[in-house]
N, CA, C and O atoms as CSV, one atom per row, in Angstrom:
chain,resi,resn,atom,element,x,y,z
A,1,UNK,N,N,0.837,-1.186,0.000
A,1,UNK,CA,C,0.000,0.000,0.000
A,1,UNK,C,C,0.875,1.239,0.000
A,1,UNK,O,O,2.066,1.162,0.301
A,2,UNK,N,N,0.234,2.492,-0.369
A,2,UNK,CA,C,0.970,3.522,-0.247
A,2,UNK,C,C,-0.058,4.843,0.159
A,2,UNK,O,O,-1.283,4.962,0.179
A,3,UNK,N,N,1.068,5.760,0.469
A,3,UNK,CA,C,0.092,6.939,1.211
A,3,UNK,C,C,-0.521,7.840,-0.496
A,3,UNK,O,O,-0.043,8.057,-1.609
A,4,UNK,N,N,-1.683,8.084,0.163
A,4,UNK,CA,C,-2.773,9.130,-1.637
A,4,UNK,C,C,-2.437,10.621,-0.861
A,4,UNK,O,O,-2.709,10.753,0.332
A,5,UNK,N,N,-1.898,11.586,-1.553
A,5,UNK,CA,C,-1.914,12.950,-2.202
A,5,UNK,C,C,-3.454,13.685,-2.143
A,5,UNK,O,O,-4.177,14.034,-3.076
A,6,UNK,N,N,-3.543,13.726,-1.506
A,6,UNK,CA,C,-5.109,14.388,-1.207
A,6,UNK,C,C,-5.170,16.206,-1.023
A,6,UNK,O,O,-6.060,16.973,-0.656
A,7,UNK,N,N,-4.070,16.354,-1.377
A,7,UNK,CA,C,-3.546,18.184,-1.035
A,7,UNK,C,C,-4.039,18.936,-2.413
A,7,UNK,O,O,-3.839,20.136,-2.602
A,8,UNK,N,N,-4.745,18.029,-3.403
A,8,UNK,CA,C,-4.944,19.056,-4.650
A,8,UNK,C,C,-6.930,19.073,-4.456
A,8,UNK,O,O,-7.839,19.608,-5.089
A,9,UNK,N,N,-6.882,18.505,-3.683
A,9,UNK,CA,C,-8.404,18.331,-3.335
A,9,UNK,C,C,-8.850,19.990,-2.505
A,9,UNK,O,O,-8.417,20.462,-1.454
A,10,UNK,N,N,-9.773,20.496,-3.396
A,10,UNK,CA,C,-10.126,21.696,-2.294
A,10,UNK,C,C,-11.076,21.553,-1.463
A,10,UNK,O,O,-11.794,20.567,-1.295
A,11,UNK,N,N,-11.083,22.627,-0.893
A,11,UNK,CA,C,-12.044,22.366,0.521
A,11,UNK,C,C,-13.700,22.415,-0.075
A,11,UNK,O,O,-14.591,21.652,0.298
A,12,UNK,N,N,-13.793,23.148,-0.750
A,12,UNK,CA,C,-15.345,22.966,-1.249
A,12,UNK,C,C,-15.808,21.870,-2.391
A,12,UNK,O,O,-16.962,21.563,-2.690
A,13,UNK,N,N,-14.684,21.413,-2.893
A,13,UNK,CA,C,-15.059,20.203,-3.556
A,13,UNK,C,C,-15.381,19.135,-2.624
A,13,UNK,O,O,-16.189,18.300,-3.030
A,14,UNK,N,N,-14.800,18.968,-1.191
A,14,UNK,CA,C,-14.437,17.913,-0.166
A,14,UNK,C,C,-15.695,18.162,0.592
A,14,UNK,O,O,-16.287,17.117,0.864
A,15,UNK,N,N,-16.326,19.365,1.053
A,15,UNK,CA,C,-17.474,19.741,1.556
A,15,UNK,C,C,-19.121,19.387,0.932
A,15,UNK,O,O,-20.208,19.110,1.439
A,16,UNK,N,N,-18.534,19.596,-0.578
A,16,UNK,CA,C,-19.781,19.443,-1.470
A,16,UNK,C,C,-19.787,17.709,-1.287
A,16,UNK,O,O,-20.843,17.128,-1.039
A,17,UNK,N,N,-18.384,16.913,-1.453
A,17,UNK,CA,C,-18.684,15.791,-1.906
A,17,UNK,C,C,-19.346,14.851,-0.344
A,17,UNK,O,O,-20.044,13.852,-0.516
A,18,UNK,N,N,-19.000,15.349,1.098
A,18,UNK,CA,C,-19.349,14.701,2.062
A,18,UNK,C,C,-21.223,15.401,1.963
A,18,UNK,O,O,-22.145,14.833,2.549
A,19,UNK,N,N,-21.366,16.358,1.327
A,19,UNK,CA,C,-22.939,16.281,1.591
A,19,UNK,C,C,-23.506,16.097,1.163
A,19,UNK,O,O,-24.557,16.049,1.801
A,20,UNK,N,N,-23.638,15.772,-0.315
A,20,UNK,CA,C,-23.982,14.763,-1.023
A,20,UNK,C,C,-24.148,13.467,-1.006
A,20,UNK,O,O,-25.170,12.827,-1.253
A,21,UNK,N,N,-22.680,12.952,-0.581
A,21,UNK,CA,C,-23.179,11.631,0.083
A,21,UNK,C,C,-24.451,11.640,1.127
A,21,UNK,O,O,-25.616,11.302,0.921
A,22,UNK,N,N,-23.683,12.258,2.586
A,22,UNK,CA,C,-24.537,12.127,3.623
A,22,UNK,C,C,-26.495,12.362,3.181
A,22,UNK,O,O,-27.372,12.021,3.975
A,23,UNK,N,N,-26.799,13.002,1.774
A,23,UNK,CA,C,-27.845,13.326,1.681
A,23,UNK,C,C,-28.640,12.177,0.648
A,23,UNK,O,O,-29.861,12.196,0.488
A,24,UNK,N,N,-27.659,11.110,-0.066
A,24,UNK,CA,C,-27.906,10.176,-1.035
A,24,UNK,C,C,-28.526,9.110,-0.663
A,24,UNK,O,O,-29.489,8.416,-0.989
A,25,UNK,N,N,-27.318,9.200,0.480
A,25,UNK,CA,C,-27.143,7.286,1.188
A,25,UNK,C,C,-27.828,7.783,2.462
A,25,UNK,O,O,-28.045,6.869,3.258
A,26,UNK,N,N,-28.159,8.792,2.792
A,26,UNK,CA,C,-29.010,8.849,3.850
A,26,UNK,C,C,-30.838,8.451,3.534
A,26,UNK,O,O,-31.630,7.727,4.139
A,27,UNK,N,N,-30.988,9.452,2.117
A,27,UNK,CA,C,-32.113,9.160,1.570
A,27,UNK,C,C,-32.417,7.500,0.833
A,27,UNK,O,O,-33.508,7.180,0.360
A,28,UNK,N,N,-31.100,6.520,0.877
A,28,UNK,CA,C,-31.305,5.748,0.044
A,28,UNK,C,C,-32.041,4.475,1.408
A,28,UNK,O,O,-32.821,3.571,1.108
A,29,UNK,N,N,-31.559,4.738,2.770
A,29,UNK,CA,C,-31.489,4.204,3.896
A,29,UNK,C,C,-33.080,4.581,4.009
A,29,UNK,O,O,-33.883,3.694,3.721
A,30,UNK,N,N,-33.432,5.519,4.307
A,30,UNK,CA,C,-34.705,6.322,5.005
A,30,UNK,C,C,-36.131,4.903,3.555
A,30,UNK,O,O,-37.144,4.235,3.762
A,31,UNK,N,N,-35.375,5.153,2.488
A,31,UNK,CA,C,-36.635,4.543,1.425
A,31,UNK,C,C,-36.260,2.985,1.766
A,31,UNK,O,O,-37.196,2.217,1.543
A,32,UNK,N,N,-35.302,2.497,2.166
A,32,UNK,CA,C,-35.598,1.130,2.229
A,32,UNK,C,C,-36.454,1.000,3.879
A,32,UNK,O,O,-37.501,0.385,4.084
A,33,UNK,N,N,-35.908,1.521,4.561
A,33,UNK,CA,C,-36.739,1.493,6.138
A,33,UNK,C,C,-38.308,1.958,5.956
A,33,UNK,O,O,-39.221,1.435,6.594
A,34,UNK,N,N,-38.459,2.820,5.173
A,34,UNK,CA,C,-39.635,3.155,4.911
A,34,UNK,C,C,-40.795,1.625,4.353
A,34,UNK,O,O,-41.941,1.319,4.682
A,35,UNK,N,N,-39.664,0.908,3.286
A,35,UNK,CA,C,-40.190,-0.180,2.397
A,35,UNK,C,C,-40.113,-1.304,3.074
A,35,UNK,O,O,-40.856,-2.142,2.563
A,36,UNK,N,N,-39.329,-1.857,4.356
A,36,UNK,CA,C,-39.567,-2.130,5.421
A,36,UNK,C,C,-41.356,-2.359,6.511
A,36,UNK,O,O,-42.117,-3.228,6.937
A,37,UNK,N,N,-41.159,-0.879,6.461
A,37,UNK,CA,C,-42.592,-0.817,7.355
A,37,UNK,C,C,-44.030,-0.712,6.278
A,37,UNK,O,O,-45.180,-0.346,6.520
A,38,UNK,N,N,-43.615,-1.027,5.479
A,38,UNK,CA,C,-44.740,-1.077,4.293
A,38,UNK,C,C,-45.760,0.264,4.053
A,38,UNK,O,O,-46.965,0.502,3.977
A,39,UNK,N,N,-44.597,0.898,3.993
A,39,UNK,CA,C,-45.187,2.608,3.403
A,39,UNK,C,C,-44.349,2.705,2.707
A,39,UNK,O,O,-43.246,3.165,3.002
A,40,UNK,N,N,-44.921,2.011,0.894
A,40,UNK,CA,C,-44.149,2.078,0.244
A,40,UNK,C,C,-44.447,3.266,-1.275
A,40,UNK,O,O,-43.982,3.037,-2.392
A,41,UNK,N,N,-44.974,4.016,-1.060
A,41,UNK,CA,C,-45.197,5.438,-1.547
A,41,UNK,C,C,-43.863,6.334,-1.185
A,41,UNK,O,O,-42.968,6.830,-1.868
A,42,UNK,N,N,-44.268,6.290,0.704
A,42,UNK,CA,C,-42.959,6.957,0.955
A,42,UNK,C,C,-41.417,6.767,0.773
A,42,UNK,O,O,-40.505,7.592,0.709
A,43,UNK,N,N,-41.437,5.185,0.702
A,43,UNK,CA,C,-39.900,4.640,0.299
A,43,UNK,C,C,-39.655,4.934,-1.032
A,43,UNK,O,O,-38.493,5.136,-1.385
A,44,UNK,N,N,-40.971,5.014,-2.179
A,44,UNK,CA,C,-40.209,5.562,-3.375
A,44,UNK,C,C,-40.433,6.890,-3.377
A,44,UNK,O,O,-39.632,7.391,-4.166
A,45,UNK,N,N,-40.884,7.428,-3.057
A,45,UNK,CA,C,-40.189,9.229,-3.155
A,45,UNK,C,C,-39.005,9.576,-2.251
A,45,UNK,O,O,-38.549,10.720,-2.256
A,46,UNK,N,N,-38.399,8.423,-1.322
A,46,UNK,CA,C,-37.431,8.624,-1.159
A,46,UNK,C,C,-35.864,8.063,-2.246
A,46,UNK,O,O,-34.691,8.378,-2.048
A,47,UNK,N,N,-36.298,7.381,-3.099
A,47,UNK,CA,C,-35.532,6.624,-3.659
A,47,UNK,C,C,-35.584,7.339,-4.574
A,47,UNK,O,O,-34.516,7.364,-5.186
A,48,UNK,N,N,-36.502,8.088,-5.063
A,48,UNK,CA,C,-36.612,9.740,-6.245
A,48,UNK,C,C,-35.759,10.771,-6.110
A,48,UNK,O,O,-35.073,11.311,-6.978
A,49,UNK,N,N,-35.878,11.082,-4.595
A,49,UNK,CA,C,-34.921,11.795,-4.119
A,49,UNK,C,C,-33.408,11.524,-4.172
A,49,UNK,O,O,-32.477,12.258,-4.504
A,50,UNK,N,N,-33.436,10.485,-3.823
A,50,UNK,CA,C,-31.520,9.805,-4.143
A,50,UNK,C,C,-31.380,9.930,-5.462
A,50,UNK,O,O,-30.434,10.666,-5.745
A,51,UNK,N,N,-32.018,9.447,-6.487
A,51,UNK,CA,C,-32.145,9.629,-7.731
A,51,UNK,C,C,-31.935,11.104,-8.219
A,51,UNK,O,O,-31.053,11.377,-9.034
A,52,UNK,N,N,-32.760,12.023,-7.702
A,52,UNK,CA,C,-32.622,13.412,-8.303
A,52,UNK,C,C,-31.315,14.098,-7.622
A,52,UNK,O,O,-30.755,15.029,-8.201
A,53,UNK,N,N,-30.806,13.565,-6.261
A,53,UNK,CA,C,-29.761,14.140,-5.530
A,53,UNK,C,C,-28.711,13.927,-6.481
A,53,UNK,O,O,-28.194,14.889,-7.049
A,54,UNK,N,N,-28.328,12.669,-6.717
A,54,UNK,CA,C,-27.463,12.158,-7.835
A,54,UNK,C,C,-27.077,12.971,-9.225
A,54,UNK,O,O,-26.017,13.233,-9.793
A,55,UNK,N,N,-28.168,13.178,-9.427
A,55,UNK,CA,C,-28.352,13.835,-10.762
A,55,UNK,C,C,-27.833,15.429,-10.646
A,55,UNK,O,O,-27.166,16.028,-11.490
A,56,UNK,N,N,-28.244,15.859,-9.577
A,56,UNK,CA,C,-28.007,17.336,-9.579
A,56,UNK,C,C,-26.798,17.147,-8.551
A,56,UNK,O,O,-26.823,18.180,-7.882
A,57,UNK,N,N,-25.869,16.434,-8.141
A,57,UNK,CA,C,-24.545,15.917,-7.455
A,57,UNK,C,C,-23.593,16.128,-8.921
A,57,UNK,O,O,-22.927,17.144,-9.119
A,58,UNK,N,N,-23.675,14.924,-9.924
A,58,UNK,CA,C,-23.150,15.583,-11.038
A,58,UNK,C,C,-23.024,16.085,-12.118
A,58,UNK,O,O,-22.086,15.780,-12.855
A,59,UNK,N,N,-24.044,17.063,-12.481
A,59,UNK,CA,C,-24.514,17.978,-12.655
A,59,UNK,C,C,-23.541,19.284,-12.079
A,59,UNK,O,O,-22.747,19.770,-12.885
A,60,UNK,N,N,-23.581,19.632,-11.217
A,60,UNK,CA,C,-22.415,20.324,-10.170
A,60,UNK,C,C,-21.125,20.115,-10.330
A,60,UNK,O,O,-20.266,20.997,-10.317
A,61,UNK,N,N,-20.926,18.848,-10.498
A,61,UNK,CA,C,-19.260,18.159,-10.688
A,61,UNK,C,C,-19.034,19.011,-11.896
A,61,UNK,O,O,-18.252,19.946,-12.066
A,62,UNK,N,N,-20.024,18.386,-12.797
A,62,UNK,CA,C,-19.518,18.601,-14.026
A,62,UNK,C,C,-19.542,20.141,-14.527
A,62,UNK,O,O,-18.759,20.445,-15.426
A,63,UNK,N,N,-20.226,20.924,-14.099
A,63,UNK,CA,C,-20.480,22.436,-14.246
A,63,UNK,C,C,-18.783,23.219,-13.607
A,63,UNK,O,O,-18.086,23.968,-14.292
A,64,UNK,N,N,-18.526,22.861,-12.451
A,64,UNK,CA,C,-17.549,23.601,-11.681
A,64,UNK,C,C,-16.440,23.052,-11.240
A,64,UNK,O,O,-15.516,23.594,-10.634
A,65,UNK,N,N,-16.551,22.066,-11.532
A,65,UNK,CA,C,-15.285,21.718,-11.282
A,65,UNK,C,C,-14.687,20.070,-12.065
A,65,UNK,O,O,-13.980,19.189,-11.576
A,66,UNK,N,N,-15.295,20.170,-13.355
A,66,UNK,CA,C,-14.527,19.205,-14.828
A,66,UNK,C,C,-13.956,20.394,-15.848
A,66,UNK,O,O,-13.399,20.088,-16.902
């Protein structure tokens, strides 16, 4: 193994990319628990949401910083 170079990474690329996640895989969690308790309307508009988060995640990438 070796040590990764992470110093060309800026701080708002690193900010954008932890809240995105936290807002993807949070929403992707919330629609299966939802699909779980058999409110499954609400599990897919949460799984819409991960879907549209995604989309407008890179969307962003690709606008500001490709």
């Amino acid at each position: 193994m070796s040590l990764v170079d992470v110093s060309s990474v800026s701080a708002v690329l690193f900010i954008l990319g932890v809240v995105f996640l936290l807002l993807i895989f949070g929403l992707l969690s919330f629609g299966i628990l939802r699909m779980f308790q058999q409110r499954f309307k609400a599990g897919w508009i949460s799984f819409g949401g991960a879907i549209v988060s995604f989309i407008v995640f890179m969307l962003i990438l690709n606008k500001w910083f490709l």
